[in-house]
C-alpha positions as CSV (number, residue, x, y, z in Angstrom):
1,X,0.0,0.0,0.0
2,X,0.7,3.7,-0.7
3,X,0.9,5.1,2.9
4,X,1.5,9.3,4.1
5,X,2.8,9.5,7.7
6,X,3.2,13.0,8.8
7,X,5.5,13.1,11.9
8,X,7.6,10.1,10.6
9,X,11.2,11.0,12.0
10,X,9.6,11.4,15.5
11,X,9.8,9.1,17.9
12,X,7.2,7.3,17.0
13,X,7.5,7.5,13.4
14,X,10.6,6.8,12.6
15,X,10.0,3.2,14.4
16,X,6.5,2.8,12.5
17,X,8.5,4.1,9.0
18,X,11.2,1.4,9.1
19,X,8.4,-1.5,10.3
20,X,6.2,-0.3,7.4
21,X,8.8,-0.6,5.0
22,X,10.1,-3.7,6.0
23,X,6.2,-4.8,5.2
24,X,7.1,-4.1,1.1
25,X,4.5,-0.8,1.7
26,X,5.7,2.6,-0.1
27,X,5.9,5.4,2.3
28,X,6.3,9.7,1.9
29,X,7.7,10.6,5.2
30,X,6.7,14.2,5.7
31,X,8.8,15.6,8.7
32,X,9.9,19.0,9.5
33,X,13.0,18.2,11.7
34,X,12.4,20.5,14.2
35,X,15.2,18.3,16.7
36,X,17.6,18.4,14.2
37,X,17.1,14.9,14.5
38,X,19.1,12.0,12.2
39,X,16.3,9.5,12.2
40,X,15.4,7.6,9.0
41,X,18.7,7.4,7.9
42,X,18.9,4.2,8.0
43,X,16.0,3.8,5.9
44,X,17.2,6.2,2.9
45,X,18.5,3.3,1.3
46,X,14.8,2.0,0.6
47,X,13.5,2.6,-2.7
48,X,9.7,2.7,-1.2
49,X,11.3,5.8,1.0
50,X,10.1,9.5,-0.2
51,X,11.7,11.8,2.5
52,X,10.3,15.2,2.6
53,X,11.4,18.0,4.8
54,X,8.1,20.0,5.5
55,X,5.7,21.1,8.0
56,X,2.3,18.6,8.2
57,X,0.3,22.3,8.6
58,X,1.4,23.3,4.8
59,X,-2.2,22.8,2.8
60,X,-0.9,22.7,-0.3
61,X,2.1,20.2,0.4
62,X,-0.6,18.0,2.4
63,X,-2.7,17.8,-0.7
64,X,0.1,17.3,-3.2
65,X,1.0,14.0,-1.4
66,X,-2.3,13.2,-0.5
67,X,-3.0,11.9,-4.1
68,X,-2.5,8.5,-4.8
69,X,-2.1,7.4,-1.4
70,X,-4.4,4.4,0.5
71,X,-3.8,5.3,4.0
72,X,-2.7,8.1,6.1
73,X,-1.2,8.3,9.5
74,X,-1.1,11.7,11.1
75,X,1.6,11.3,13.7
76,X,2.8,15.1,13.6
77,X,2.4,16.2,17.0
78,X,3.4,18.2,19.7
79,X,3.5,15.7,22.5
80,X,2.7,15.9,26.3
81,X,1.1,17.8,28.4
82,X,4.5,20.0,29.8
83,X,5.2,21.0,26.0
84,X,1.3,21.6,24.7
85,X,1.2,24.1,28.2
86,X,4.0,26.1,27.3
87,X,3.1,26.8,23.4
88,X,-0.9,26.2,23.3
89,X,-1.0,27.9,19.9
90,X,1.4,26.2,18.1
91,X,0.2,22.8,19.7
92,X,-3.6,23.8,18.6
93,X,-2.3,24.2,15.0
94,X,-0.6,21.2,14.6
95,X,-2.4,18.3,16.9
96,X,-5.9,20.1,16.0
97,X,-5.7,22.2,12.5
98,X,-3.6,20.1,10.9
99,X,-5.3,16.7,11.2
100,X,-8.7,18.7,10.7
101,X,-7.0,19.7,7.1
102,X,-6.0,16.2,6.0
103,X,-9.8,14.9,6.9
104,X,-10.8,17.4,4.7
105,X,-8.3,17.0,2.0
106,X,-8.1,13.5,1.8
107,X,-11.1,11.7,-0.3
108,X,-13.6,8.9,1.1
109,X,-11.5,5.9,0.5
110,X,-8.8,7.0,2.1
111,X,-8.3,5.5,5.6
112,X,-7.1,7.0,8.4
113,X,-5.2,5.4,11.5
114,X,-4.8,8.1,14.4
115,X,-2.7,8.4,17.3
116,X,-4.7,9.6,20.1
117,X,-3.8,9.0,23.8
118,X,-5.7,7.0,26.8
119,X,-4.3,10.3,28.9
120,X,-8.2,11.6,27.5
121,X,-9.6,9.8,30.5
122,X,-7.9,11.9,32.8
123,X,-8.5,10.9,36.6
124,X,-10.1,7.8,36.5
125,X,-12.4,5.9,39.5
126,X,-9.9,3.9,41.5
127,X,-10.2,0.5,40.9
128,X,-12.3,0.5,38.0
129,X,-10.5,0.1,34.5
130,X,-11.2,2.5,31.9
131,X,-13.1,1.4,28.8
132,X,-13.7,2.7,25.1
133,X,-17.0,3.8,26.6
134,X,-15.7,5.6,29.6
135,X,-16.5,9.3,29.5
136,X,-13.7,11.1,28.9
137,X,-11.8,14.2,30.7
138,X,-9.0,15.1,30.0
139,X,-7.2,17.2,32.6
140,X,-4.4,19.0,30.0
141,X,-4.7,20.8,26.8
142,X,-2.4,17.8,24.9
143,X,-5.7,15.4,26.6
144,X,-8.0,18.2,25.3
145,X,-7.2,18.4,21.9
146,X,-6.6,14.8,21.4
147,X,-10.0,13.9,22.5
148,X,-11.6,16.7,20.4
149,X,-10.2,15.8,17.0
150,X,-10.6,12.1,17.9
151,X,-14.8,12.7,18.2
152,X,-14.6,14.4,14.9
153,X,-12.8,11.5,12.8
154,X,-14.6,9.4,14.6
155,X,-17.8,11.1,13.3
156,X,-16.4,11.5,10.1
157,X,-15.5,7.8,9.4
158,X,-12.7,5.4,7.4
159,X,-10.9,5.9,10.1
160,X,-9.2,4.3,13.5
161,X,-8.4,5.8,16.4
162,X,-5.7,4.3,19.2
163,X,-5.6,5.7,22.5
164,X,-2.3,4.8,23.1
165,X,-1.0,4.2,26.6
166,X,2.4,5.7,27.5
167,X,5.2,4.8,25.6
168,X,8.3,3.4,26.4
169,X,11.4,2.2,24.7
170,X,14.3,3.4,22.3
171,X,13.8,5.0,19.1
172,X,15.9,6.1,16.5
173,X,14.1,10.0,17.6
174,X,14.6,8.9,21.2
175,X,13.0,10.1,23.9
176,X,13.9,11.0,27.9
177,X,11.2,12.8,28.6
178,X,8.5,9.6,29.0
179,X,7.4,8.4,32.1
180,X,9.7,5.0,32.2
181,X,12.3,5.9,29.6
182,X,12.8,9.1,32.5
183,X,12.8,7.2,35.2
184,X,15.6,4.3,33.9
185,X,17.5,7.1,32.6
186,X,18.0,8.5,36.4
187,X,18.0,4.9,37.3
188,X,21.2,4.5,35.5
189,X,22.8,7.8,35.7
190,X,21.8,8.9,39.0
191,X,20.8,6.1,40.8
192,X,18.1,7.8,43.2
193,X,14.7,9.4,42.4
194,X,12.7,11.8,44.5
195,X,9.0,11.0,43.4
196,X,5.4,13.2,43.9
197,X,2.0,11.7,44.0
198,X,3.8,8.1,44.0
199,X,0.2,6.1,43.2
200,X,-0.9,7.9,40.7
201,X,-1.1,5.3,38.2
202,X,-1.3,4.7,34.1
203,X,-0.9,2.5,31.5
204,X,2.3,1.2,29.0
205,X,3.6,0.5,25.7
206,X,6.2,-0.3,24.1
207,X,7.0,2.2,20.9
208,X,7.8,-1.1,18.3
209,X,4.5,-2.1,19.7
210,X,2.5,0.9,19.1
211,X,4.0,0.8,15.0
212,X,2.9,-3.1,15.3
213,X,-0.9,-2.0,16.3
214,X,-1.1,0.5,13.4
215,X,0.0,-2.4,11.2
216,X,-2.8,-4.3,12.1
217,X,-5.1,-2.2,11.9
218,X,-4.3,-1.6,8.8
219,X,-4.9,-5.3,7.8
220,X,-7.9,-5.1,9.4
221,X,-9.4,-2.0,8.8
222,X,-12.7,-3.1,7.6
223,X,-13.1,-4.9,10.6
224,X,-11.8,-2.2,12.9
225,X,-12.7,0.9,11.4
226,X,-14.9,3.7,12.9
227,X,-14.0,3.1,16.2
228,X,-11.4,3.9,19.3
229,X,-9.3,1.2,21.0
230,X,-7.3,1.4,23.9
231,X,-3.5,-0.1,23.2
232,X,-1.4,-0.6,26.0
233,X,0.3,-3.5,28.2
234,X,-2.7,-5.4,29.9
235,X,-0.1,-6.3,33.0
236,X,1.2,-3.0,33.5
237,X,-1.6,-0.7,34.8
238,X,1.2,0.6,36.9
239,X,1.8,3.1,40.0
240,X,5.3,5.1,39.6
241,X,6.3,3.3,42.8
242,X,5.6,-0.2,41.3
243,X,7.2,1.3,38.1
244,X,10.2,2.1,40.6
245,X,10.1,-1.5,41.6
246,X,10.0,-3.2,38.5
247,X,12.9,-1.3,37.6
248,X,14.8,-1.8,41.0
249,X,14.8,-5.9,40.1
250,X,17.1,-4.8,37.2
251,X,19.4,-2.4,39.0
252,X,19.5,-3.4,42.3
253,X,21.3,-0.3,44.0
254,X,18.4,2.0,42.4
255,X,16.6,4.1,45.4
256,X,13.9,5.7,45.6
257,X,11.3,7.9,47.8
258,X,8.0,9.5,48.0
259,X,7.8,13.3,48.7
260,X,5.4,14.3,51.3
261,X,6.0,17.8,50.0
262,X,5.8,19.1,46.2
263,X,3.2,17.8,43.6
264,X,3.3,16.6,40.1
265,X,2.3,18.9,37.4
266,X,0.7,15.8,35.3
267,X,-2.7,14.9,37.3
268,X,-3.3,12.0,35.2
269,X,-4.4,8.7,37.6
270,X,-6.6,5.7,36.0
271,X,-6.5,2.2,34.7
272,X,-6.8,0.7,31.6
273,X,-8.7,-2.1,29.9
274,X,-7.1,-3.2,26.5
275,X,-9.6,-6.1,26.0
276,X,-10.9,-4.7,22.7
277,X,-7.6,-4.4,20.5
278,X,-7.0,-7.9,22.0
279,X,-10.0,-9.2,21.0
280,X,-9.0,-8.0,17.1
281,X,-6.2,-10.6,17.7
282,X,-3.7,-7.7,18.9
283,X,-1.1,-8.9,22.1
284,X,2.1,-6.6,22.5
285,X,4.8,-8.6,22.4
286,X,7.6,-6.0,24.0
287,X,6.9,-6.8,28.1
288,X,7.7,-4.1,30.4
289,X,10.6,-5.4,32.0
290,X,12.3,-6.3,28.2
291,X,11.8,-2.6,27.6
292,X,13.5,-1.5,30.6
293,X,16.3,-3.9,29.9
294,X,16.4,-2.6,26.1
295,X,16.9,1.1,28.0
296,X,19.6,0.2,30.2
297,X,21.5,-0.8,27.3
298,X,20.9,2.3,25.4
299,X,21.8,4.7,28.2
300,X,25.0,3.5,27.7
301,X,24.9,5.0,24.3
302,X,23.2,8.1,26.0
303,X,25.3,10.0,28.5
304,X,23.3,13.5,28.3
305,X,19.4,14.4,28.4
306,X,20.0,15.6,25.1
307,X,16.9,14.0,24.1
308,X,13.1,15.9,25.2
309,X,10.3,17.0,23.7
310,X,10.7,20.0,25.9
């Protein structure tokens, strides 16, 4: 298939670009570099590689590669709540506008597969997992315009949405800034981490797994389509303090400690149920604990936080 992924040398994309590839699928890569970043490098040498250095905002380059292609996968994005906070307009243009302009551009039978986030449910009830049909309420501005250009594709149709769990893992775009891929980083350099609002908890995934699930969707978008699923790590509904944990068992001298005093900025607190995408014949097969061994590993490549979103 003929596929346009906007955001394709982030740190999603550039993992979902290489996979794609490797499936014998042609791919325009539409990036606009903003991290100065060398991902997809290793792909250039793919004849089913177009590379184009451009912003996913520009309507006429949008439309120019919109024709001829099956599917699209809008991954441009400013990511996270800390980053969406401190540039709101910038982060309405391109995680809002943007997408809004390919739904309009693109024509009928043209799918769409879109990243959205399971950080739309917000504060969740304790105890109680978080379905596709939970209301949602989203406590940042990233949550808020996530869940507000998810009801319109939804409504629009030929398309999928994922509310993807937080992700985890190394990436050609790599990331420090993510929840575990922060907290193995300090593991490793630092080797103690002061921690606020320990129990707040949320859900994982590993970032080959997340390019895996818009793989399959793909293969089985007639099956799938017009809907939202939840994709994360069914056994890692997680707590940062049992995050801590599970990352103590691989580096023992690792300590940490819960604050009494301070508070984090991200309110986010729920649990997840991923029995739909499972049910579509989904299973991650990157566990937790693999992906904070894959990390270890890396952050010996890594010396500096060079790597953030922010």
């Amino acid at each position: 298939m003929r596929i346009l992924v906007t955001g394709a040398a982030g740190y999603i994309g550039s993992v979902m670009t290489s996979e794609l590839l490797k499936k014998g699928h042609e791919v325009t890569a539409i990036d606009s570099f903003i991290y100065n970043q060398a991902s997809l490098l290793d792909c250039c040498n793919d004849k089913n590689l177009k590379i184009i250095r451009g912003d996913a905002r520009d309507k006429e380059l949008i439309s120019r590669c919109l024709k001829g292609v099956d599917a699209v996968f809008p991954l441009a994005c400013l990511t996270g709540a800390p980053l969406c906070s401190k540039d709101p307009l910038n982060a309405k243009s391109v995680n809002f506008d943007a997408v809004k302009m390919i739904l309009d551009l693109r024509s009928k039978n043209q799918a769409i597969i879109f990243p959205t986030t399971n950080s739309g449910y917000g504060i969740g009830q304790k105890g109680i997992f978080c379905t596709e049909k939970t209301p949602l309420n989203p406590v940042s501005l990233y949550g808020r315009l996530k869940v507000d250009i998810e009801n319109i594709l939804l409504d629009t149709g030929n398309v999928i949405t994922l509310r993807l769990a937080t992700a985890f893992g190394v990436s050609p775009r790599m990331r420090l800034d993510l929840l575990v891929n922060d907290f193995v980083y300090r593991a490793v350099t630092d080797k103690y981490l002061i921690l606020f609002e320990a129990n707040f908890k949320r859900n994982y995934i590993h970032v080959r797994d997340v390019a895996r699930v818009f793989i399959h969707s793909l293969e089985n978008f007639d099956k799938m389509k017009n809907e939202p699923y939840n994709v994360g790590l069914s056994d890692a509904n997680l707590s940062k303090l049992e995050l801590c944990e599970e990352i103590k068992k691989q580096i023992p001298g690792f300590y940490f400690i819960e604050s009494s005093i301070g508070e984090d900025p991200d309110k986010r607190d729920y649990i997840v149920s991923n029995e739909k995408i499972e049910k579509t014949g989904f299973k991650p097969e990157v566990s937790l604990q693999m992906g904070i061994e894959e990390l270890i590993k890396g952050y010996q490549v890594i010396r500096k936080n060079q790597f953030s979103n922010v």
